[in-house]
N, C-alpha and C positions, 0 to 999 in steps of 0.2 A: 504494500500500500504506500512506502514511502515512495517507490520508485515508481509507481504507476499511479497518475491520478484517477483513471479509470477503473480503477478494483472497487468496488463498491460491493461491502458487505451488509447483509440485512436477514432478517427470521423475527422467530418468536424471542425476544427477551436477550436478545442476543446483546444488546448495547448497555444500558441502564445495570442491569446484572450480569453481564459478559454470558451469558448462555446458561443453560441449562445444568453444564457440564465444565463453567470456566474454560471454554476453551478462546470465548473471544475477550474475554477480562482486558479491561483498560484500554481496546482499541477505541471505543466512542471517546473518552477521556481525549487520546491521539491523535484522532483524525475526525471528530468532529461529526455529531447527529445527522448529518446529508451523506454522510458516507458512512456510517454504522449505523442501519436503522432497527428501531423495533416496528414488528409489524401487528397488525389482529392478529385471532385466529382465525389463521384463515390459507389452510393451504393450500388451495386453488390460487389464489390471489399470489401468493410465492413462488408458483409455477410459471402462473402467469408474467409475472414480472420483469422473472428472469429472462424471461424469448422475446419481452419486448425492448428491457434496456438492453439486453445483445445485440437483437439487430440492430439497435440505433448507438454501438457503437464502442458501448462500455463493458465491461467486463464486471457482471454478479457475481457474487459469491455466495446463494443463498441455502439457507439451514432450513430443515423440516427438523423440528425437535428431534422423532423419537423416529422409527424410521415405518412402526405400526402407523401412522400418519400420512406417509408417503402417497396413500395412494389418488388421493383426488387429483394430485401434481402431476399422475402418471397421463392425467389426456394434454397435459401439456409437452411433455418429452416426448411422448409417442407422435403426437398430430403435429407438431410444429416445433420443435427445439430439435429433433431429429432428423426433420425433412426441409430444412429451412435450405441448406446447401442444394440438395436438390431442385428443391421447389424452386429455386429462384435461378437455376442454372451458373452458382456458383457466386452471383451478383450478390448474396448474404451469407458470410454465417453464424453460429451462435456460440460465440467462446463464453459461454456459463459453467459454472461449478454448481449442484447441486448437494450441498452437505448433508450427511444425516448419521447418527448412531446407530449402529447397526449391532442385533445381537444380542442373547439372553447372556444370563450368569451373574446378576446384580440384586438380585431380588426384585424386581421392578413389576408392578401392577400388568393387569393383561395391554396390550399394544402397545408395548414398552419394551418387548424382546425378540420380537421379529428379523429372521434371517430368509428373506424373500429376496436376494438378488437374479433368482432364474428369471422373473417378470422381466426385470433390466438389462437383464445379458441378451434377451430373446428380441429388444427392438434394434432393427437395425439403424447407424447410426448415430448412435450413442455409445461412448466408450463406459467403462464402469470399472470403477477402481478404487481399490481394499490396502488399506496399512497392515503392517504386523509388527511395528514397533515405533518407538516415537520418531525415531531415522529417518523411518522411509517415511512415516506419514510427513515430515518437513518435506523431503525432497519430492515425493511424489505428488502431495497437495501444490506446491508450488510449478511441478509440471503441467498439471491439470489446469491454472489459471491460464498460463502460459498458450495452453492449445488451443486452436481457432476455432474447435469443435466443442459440443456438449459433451461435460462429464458430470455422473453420478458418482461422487465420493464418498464411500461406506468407512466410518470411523468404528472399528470393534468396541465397543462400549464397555466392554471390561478393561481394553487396555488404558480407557482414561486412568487408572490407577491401578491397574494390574503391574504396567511394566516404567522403570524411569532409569532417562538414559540420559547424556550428555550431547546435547546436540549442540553445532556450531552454527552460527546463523549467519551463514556465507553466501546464501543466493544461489547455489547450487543445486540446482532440478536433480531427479533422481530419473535415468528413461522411463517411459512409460511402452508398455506394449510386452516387457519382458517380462519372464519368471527369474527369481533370484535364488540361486543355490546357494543353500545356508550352510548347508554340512557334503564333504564329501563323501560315500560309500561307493560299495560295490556289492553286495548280496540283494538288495531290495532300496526301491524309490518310493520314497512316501511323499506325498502332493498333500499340500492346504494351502490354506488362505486365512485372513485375517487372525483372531484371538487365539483359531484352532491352532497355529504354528507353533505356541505356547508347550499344549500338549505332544505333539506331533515330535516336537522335538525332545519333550521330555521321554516319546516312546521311544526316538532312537537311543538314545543315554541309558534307560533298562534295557536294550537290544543288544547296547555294546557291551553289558555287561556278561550277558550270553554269548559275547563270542562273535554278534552280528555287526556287519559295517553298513549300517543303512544313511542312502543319501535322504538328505530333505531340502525339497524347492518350496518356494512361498509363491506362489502365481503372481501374487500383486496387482495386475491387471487381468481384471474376469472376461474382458472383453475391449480388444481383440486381445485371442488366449495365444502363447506363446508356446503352440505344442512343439514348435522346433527341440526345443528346450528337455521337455518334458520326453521326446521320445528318443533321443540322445542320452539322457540317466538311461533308462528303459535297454535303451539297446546293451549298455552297460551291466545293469545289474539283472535283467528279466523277468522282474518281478514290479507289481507296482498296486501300493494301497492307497489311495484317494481320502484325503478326511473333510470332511465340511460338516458345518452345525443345523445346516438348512436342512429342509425334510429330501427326503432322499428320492420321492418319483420326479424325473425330469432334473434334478439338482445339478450341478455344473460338474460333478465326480458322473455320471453317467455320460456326458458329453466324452469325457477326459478320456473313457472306458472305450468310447464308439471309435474312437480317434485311433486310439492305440489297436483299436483290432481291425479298424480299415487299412494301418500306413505301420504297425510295429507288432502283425501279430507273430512275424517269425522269429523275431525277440523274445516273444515272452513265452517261460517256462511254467507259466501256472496263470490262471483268470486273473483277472484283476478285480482286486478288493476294494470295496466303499465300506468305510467306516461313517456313519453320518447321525443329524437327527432323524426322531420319526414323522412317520406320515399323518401327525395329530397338530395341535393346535398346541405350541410348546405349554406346559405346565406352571400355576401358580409356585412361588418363592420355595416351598417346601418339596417339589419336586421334579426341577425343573436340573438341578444336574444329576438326574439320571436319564432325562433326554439328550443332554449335552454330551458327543463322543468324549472317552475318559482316555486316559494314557493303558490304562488293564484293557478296553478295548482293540485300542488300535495295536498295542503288541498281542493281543491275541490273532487280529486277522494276520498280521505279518507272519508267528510262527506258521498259520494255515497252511500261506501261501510256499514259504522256507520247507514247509514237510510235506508239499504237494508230489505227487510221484509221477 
């Protein structure tokens, strides 16, 4: 914001209280109530906003609280924040960021923990893209503004206090469009995304303790997905488990599966495994991490796959 007058942040509560979540604490202080705004409630109108100050010009940065919310803002990404490049023969497009929390494991009331990225990965159009630690969400948030196109920015919402890192604040975009290899192996490739890499990589750390060398990538970008990436481990170790918190029919660990058995099935030496949430409506505070993939899960499917014959 200091370096671009045109960033223009706004949502529910975002300014006056810096957000829900303190993630925008003392920008209005900063940069002043026409450029940090609070809005109603009113997430159409958010939606809306945002595809109109893009096209004319400036770059939004706008928040949907909680990310159970999202959905009325979806006829705006879908019908015109997505097709605007199109529509217009290239004459517009909409460099908006759409923020939102994404993701149970907080205790948080019903529509509050929602991991529904499949709806956003499925418009075309629209990029969509997932932090997994405060690093990449600096670098990669700051890529997102940066792009001419619409992005959906899924913030994991455990990690507002789950994880604290040391970030340098150098201006430095993080690419977008890649997966990032977090650990190297060579027995089995475990895939996630956002808060799930938390666990994921704690299953590799019980795997290695067994004796297993499991690699772990973080997708980062759900869309456009970086299966290059993803079938290069794969060709590597021949084994590969998929973790995501979203419910599992159609979830982006099913895409990941299709992918690998169109373009990496003579790689691999056993199915490939989803580890995920279920196909319900995630569960109130008392029971809701035992919807949530656990680290006893995901080394369970990996031994499966490691003892597959």
């Amino acid at each position: 914001m200091s370096e671009d007058e045109d960033v223009v942040v706004y949502g529910e509560d975002v300014g006056l209280n810096g957000g829900v979540f303190r993630a925008t604490v003392d920008l209005q202080e900063r940069f002043g109530a026409e450029r940090v705004v609070d809005t109603p409630l009113s997430e159409t109108l958010i939606g809306g906003m945002a595809v109109g100050m893009a096209a004319q010009g400036l770059k939004p940065v706008a928040e949907i609280q909680f990310m159970g919310f999202i959905y009325p803002a979806i006829d705006h990404l879908l019908n015109h924040a997505s097709r605007m490049r199109t529509r217009t023969r290239g004459r517009l497009t909409c460099p908006m960021v759409l923020r939102t929390p994404h993701g149970g494991g907080i205790h948080a009331p019903e529509h509050h923990s929602e991991a529904t990225e499949t709806l956003l990965i499925h418009i075309p159009g629209l990029r969509v893209v997932i932090p997994s630690s405060p690093a990449r969400a600096y670098g990669l948030l700051l890529a997102s503004i940066r792009d001419p196109d619409p992005v959906v920015f899924l913030e994991p919402t455990r990690i507002y206090r789950l994880a604290r890192q040391e970030v340098v604040d150098d201006g430095e975009a993080l690419p977008l469009d890649v997966c990032f290899t977090l650990r190297e192996g060579s027995d089995i490739t475990l895939v996630s995304w956002g808060a799930m890499v938390h666990e994921t990589l704690e299953a590799a750390d019980a795997l290695a303790e067994q004796g297993v060398s499991a690699e772990v990538i973080d997708a980062a970008t759900l869309k456009p997905l970086d299966m290059s990436t993803i079938l290069r481990s794969v060709e590597k170790t021949g084994r590969c488990v998929v973790v995501h918190e979203a419910a599992r029919t159609l979830g982006l660990g099913a895409e990941i599966g299709a992918e690998l058995a169109e373009k990496g099935l003579l790689f691999l030496m056993a199915p490939v495994k989803r580890v995920t949430g279920y196909d319900t409506v995630i569960p109130l505070p008392r029971s809701e991490m035992r919807y949530m993939p656990s680290v006893p899960r995901i080394v369970e499917a990996a031994r499966e796959l490691l003892e597959f014959a």
